[in-house]
C-alpha positions as CSV (number, residue, x, y, z in Angstrom):
1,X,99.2,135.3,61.1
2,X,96.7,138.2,60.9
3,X,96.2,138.7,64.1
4,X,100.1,138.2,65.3
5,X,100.6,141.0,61.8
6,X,97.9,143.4,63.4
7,X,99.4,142.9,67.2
8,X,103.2,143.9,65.5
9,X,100.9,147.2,64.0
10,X,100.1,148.2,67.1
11,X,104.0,148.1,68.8
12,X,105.6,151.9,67.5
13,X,109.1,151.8,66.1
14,X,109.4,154.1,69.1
15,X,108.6,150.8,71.5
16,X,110.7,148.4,69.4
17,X,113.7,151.2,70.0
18,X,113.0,150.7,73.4
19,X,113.8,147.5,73.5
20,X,116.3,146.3,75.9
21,X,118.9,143.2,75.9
22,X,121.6,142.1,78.4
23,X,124.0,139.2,78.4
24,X,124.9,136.7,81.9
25,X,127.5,134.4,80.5
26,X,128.9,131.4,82.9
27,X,132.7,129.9,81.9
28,X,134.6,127.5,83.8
29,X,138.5,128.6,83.9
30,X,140.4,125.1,82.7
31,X,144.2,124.7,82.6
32,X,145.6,123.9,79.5
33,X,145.1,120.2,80.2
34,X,141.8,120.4,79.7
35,X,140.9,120.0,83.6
36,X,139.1,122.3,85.9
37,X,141.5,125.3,87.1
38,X,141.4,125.0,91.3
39,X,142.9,128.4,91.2
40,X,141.3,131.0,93.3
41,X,139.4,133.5,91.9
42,X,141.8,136.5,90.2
43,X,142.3,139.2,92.0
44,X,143.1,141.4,89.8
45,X,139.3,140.8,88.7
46,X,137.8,142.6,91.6
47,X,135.7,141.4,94.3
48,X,133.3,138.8,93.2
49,X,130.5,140.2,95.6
50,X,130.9,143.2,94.5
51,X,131.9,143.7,91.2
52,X,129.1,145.0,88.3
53,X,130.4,142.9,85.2
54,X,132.8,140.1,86.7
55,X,131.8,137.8,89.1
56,X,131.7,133.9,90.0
57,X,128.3,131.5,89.4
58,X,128.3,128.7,91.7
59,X,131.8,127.7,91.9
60,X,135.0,130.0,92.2
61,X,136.3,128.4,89.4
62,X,133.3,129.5,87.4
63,X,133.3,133.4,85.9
64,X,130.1,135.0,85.5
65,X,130.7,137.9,83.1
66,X,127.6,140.5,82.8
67,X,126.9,143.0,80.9
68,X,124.4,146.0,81.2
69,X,120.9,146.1,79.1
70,X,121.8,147.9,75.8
71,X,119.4,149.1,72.9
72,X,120.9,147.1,70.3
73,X,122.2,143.4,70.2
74,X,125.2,144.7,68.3
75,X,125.8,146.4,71.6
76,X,125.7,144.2,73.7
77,X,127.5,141.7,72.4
78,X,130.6,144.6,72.1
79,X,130.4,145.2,75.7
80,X,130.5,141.3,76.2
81,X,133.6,141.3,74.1
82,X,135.4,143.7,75.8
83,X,135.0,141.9,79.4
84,X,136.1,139.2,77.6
85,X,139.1,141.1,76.7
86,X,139.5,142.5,80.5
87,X,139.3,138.5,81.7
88,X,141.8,137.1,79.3
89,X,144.5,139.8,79.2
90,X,144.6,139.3,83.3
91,X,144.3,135.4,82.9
92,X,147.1,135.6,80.3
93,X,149.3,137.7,83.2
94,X,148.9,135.0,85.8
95,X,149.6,131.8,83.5
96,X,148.0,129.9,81.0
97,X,144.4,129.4,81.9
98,X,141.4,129.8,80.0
99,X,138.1,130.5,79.3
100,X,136.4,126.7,78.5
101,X,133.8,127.0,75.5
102,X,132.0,124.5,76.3
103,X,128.7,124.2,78.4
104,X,129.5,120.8,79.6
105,X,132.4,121.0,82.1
106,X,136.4,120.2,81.7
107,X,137.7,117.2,83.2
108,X,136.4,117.3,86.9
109,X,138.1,116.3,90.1
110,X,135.8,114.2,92.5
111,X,132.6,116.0,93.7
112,X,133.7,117.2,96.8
113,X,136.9,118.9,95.7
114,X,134.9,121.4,93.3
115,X,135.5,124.7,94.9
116,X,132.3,126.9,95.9
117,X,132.5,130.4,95.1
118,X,134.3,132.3,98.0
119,X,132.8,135.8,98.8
120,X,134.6,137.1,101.7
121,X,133.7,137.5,105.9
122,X,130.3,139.7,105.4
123,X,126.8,137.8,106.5
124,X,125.9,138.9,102.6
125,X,129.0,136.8,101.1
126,X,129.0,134.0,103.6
127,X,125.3,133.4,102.7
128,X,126.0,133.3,99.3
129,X,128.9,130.6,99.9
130,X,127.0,128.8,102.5
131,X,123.6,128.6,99.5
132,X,126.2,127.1,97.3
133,X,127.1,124.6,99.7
134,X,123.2,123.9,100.1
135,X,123.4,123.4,95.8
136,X,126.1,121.1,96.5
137,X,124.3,118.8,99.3
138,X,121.0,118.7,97.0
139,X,122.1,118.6,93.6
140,X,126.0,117.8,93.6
141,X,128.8,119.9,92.9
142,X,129.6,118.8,89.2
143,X,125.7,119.5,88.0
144,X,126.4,123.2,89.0
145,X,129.6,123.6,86.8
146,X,127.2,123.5,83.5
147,X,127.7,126.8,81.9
148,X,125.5,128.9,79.9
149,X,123.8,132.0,78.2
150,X,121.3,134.3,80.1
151,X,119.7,136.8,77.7
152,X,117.6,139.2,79.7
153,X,115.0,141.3,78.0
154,X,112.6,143.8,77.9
155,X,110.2,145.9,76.0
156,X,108.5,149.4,77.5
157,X,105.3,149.5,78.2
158,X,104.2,145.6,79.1
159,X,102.0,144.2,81.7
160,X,102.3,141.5,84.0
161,X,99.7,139.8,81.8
162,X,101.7,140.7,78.8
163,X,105.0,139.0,80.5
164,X,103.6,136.4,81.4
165,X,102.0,135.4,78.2
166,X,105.1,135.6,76.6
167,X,106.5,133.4,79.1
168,X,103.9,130.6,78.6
169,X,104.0,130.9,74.7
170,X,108.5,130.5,75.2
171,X,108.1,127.7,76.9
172,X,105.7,125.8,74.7
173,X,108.0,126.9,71.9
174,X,111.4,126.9,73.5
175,X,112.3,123.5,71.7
176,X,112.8,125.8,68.6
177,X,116.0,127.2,70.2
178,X,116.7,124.0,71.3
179,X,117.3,122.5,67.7
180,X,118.5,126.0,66.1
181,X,121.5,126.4,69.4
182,X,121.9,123.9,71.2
183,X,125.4,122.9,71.2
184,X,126.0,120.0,73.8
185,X,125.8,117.1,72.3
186,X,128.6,115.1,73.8
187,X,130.3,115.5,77.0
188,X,133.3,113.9,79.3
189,X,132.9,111.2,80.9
190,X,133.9,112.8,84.6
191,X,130.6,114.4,84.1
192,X,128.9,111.2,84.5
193,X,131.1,109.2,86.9
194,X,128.8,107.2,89.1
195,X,126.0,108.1,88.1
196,X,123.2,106.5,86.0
197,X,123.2,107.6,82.3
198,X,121.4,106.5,79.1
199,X,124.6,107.9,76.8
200,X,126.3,106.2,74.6
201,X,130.6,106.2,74.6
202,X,132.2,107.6,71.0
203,X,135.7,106.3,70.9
204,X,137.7,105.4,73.6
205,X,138.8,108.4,74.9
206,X,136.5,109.0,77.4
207,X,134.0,110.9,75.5
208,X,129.9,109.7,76.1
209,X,127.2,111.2,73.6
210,X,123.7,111.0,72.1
211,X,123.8,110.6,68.4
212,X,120.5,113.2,67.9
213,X,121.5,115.1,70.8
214,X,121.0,119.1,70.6
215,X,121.5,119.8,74.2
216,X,122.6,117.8,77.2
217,X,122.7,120.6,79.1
218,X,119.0,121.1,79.0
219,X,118.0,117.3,79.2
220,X,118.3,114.4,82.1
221,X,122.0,115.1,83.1
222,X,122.0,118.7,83.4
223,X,119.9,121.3,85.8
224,X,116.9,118.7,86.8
225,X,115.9,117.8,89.9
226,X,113.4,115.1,91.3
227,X,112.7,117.2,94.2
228,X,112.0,120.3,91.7
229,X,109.9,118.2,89.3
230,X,107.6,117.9,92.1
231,X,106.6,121.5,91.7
232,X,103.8,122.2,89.4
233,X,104.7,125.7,88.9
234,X,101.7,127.4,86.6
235,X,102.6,130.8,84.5
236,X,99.0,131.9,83.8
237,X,99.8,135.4,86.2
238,X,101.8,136.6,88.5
239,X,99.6,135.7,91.5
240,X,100.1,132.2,90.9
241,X,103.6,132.3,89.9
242,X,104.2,133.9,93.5
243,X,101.7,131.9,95.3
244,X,103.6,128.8,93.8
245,X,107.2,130.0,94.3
246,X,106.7,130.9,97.9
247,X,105.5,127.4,98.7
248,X,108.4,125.7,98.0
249,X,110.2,128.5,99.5
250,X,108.4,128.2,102.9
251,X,107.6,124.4,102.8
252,X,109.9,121.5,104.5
253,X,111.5,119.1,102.4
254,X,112.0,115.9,104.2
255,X,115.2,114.7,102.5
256,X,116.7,118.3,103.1
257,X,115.6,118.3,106.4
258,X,117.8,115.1,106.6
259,X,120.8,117.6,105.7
260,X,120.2,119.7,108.5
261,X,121.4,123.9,108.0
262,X,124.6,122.6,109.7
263,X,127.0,119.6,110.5
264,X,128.0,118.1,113.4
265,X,131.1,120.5,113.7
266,X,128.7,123.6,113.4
267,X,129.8,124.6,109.8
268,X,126.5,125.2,107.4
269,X,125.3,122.6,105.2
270,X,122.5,125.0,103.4
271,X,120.6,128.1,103.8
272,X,117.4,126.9,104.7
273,X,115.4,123.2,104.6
274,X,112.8,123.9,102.4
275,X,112.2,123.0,99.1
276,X,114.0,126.0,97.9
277,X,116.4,128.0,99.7
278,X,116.0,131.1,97.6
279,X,114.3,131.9,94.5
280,X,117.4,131.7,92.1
281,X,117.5,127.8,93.2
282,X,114.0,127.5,90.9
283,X,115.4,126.0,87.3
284,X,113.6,126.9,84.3
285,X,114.1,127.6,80.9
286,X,112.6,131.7,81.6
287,X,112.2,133.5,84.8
288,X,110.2,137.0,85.2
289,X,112.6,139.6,86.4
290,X,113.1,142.9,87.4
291,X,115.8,144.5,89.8
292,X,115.7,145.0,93.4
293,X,116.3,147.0,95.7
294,X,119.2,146.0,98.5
295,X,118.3,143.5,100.6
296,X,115.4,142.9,98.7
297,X,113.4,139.1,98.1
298,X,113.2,138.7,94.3
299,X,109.9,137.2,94.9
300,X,108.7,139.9,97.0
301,X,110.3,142.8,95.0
302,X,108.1,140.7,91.7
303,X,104.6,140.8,94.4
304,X,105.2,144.6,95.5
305,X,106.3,146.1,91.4
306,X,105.6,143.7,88.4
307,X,107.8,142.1,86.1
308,X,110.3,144.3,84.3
309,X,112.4,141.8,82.2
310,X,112.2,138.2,81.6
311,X,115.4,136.1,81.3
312,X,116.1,133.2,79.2
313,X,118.2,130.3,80.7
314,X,118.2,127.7,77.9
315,X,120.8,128.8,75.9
316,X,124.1,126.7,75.2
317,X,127.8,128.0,74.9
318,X,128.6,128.3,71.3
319,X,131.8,126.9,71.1
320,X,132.6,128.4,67.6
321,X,131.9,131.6,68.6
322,X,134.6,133.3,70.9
323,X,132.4,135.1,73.4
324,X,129.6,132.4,73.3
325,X,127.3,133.7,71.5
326,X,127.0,135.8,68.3
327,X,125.0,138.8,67.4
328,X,122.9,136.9,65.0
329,X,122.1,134.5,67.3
330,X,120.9,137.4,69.7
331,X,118.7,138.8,67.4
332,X,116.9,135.5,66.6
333,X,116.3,135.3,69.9
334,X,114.6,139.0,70.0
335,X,112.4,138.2,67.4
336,X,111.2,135.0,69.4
337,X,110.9,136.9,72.2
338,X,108.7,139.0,70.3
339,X,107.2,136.3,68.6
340,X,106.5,134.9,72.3
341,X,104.7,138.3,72.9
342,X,102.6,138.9,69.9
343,X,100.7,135.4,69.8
344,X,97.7,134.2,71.5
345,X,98.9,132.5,74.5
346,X,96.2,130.4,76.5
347,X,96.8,129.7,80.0
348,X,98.8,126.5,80.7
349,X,96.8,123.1,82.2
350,X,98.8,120.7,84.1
351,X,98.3,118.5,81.0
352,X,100.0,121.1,79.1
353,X,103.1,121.5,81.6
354,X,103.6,117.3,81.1
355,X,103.7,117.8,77.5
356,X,106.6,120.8,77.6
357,X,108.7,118.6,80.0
358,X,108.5,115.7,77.5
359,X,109.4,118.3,74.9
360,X,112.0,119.6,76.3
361,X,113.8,116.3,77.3
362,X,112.9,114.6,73.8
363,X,114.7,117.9,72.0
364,X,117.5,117.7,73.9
365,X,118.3,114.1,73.3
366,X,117.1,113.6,70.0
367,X,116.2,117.0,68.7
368,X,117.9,116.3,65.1
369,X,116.3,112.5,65.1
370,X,114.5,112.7,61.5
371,X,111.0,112.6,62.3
372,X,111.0,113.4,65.8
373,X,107.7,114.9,67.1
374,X,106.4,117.3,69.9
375,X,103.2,117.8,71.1
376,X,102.2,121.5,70.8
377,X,98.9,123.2,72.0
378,X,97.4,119.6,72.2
379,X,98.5,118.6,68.7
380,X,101.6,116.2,67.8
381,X,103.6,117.9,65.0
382,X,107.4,117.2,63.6
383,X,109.8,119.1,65.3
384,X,111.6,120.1,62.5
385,X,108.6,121.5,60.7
386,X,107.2,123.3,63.5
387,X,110.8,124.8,63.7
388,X,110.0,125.8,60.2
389,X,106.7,127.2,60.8
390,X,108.0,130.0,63.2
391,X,110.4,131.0,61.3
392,X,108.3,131.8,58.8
393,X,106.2,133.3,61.2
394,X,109.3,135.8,62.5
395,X,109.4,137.3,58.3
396,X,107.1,140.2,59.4
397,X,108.5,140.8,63.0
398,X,112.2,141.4,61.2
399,X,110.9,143.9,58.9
400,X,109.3,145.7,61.7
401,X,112.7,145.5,63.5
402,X,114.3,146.5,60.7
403,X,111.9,149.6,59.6
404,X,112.4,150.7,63.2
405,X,115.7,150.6,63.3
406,X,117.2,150.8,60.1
407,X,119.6,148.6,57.8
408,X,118.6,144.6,57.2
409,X,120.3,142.8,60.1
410,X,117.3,141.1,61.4
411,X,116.5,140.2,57.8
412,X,120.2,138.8,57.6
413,X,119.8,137.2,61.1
414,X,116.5,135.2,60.4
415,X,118.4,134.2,57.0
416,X,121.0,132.8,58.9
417,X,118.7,131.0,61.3
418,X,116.6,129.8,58.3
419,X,119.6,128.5,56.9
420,X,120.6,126.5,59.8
421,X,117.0,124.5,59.5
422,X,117.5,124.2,55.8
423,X,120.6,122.4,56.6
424,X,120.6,120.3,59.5
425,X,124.3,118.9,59.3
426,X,124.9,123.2,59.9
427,X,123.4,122.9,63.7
428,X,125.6,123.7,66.8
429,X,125.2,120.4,67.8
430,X,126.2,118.5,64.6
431,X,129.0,120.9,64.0
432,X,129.9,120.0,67.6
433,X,129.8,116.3,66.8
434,X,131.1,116.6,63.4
435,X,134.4,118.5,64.8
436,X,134.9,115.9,67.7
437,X,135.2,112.6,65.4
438,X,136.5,114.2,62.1
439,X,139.3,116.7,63.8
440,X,140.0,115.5,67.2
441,X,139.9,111.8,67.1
442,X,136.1,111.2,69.0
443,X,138.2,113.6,72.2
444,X,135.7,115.6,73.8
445,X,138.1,117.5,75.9
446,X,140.7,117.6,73.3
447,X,137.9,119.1,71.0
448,X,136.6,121.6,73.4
449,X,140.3,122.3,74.2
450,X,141.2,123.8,71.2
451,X,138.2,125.7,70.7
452,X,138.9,127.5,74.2
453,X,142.4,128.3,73.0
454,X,141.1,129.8,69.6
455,X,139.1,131.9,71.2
456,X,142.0,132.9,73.9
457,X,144.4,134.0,70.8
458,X,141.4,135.7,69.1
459,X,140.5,137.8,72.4
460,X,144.0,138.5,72.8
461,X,144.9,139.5,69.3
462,X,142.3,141.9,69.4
463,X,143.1,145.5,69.9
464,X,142.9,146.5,74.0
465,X,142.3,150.2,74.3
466,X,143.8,151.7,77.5
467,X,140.6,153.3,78.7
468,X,138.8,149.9,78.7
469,X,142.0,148.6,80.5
470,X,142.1,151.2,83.3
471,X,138.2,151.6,83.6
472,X,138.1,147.8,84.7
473,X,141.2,148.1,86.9
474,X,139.0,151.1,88.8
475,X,136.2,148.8,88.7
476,X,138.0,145.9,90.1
477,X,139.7,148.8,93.3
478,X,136.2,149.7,94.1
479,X,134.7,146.3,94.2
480,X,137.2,145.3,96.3
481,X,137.0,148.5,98.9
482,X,133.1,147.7,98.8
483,X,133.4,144.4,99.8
484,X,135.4,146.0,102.5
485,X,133.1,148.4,103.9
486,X,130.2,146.2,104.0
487,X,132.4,143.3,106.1
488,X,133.2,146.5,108.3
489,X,129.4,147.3,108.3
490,X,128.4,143.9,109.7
491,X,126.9,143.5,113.2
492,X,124.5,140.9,112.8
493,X,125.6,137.9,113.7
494,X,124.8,135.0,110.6
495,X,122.6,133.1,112.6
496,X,120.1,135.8,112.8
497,X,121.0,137.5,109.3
498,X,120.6,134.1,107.7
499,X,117.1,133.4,109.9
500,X,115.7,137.2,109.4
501,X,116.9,136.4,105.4
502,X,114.9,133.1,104.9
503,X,111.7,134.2,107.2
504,X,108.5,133.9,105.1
505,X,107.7,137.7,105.7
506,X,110.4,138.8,103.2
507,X,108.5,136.9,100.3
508,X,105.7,138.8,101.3
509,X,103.9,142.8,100.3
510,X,105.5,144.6,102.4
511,X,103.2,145.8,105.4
512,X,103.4,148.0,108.0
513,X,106.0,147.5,110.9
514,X,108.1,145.4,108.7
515,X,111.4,145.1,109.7
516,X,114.0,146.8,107.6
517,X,115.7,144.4,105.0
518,X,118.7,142.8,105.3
519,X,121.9,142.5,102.5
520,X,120.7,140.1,99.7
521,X,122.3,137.6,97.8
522,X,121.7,138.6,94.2
């Protein structure tokens, strides 16, 4: 504790300031049956490709709302709000669709018939539908409907070193927010259909579950992947990060192979055969960051400038809260993050990558079992007392946070998580579980369903200024006349954009000679 107390005395409140946060929130649009909207993607939203806050994830029934990295959590969870807002008040002109708060999808229809984001006639947008299709061969469509919270963050002056410690002590610690927000406990049973599950059913309305369960979304059902689990991908620096991420971006993968990149009519199947077609294809509970420039590799634009954010990929929906998360919740997670940061963080051992998989999986499926254990640093400790240890650990970090910034809101916010551990029965995921047999009859759907229309009447109660209204109706104009220009722009034809695209060079310090980059798909 000393040394994580002298480490925090060395961070000015003129660094804390600096902190950054941004929000990436994934919703499927439902009807009001509960069952996954097959409606195109609104217009009146804008272009997907194109668009700075409103865009699709994998499917075009899916919205992707993002905001831009703001100085306070207040902040950005105001500007998440008022997408929201933007979203609902054109949903609520077209019909009544909504916004489903739930990370584990709506009622699905078969695999196949699950839209794929659409993203116009450029090489850049038919890339980014033809990658979706490759998600869809590999993984199956109804895997990539799970929804959830990116929180991307930052703090001025860090190294690569620094980063990458912080991402080695998250995910040895990341079963913390695991039991404190996870909030997928149960699920539909379309989910599952056909498909080898260990849940149990609850009722006989179609719901399955886990009894302990804190987050399906992160456990067996949701984004794994034998052929990813094969990838022993070490954090101990960014050079073998890269190195390990450009091997399965270069290296054959029998079974996709198999696939081919197109059909027998000459349509395309995936992007590429490798392991991974792209770097966002990599699943993991944190990602180094930073933005790049157009046309730019991720990996390469990480190898040529250093990290410049990370981004955390483990976080539920909250279903009780309208947007999906709360502003307590995002200051918890700053104060992990700087938590992560501030302690001793030895490199990770294969050994050591085992023993965060297990914990990971055990958390999710039984994180409130009483008892339960994980295995952390090479010792076996209860879950719900190592919980309680960083917690206590995070007293210091919200007085800093607080001296820097003034008031007592990270004081209040650590309360609140502190609170939740106190109280178990108080967790997401038991709230979740609590709601769907005591108020809805052990309905799932019927559970989630009202949920997602609460938070449609509070979004649209809510006071809609004009200037937000006609600042996202200029937004959604240009978007559309940018997708326009760069379809007009194209010369390439795909076959060469999607070869020059996928080539190992791009992944690669630039050198010179190299040809000039080509339209990306971020």
């Amino acid at each position: 504790m000393n040394t994580l107390r002298d480490r925090l005395a060395a961070l000015t409140p003129e660094r804390l300031q600096g902190m950054r946060r941004g929000i990436e929130k994934e919703s499927l649009r439902a009807r009001p049956d509960g069952k996954l909207a097959l409606t195109p993607h609104p217009a009146a939203l804008g272009a997907p490709l194109t668009h700075p806050h409103i865009t699709t994830d994998f499917s075009e029934s899916q919205l992707e709302l993002v905001t831009s990295a703001h100085p306070s959590a207040e902040a950005a969870i105001a500007e998440l709000t008022g997408i929201h807002q933007v979203v609902y008040h054109e949903l609520a002109a077209l019909g009544q669709e909504m916004l489903w708060v739930s990370s584990m999808p709506c009622g699905l229809p078969t695999d196949e018939t699950i839209p794929i984001g659409v993203y116009g006639s450029s090489n850049r947008g038919r890339a980014k539908s033809v990658y979706r299709m490759g998600l869809g061969h590999r993984y199956g469509r109804r895997m990539q409907t799970i929804s959830g919270i990116h929180y991307n963050w930052s703090l001025p002056g860090l190294s690569n070193a620094e980063y990458f410690g912080l991402i080695r002590n998250f995910r040895r610690r990341s079963f913390v927010l695991l039991y404190l927000f996870g909030a997928s406990p149960a699920l539909c049973r379309t989910f599952v259909a056909g498909r080898d599950h260990a849940l149990e059913p609850l009722g006989e309305r179609g719901t399955m579950y886990l009894p302990w369960a804190t987050s399906l979304r992160m456990g067996r059902l949701g984004y794994q992947s034998e052929a990813q689990a094969s990838l022993a991908v070490s954090y101990n620096g960014l050079e073998s990060y890269a190195a390990s991420l450009d091997d399965a971006l270069t290296r054959p993968y029998p079974p996709y192979e198999a696939i081919g990149i197109r059909n027998l009519g000459g349509d395309y199947n995936q992007l590429s055969t490798t392991l991974l077609q792209i770097e966002n294809e990599f699943y993991g509970t944190i990602r180094p960051k930073r933005v790049i420039y157009p046309g730019e590799r991720p990996l390469h634009a990480l190898r040529e400038r250093g990290v410049e954010y990370v981004e955390v990929r483990l976080m539920d929906l909250d279903p009780f809260e309208p947007v999906g998360i709360g502003v307590d919740t995002a200051r918890v997670l700053d104060l992990f993050l700087l938590h992560c940061l501030l302690t001793d963080s030895p490199d990770d051992t294969p050994d050591e990558i085992a023993a965060m998989a297990a914990n990971q999986q055990a958390t999710a499926a039984r994180g409130r079992e009483p008892g339960l254990t994980v295995q952390l640093l090479g010792r076996e400790q209860v879950l719900a007392e190592a919980v309680g240890q960083v917690l206590d650990e995070l007293q210091p970090l919200a007085q800093a946070m607080d001296a820097a910034l003034g008031g007592t809101a990270y004081a209040q916010a650590l309360a609140f998580a502190r609170g939740r551990h106190a109280a178990p029965d108080t967790l997401p995921s038991a709230r979740v579980l609590q709601a769907i047999r005591q108020e809805h009859a052990d309905y799932f759907v019927g559970f989630v369903l009202a949920q997602s229309l609460r938070a449609r009447e509070n979004l649209l109660a809510r006071p809609y200024p004009d200037a937000l209204k006609a600042e996202y109706a200029a937004l959604a104009a240009a978007s559309v006349q940018q997708q326009s220009e760069i379809e007009a722009a194209d010369t390439l034809p795909f076959e060469i954009y999607r070869q020059e695209y996928v080539s190992p060079e791009r992944l690669r310090p630039r050198v010179r000679g190299m040809p000039a980059q080509v339209p990306g798909l971020a």
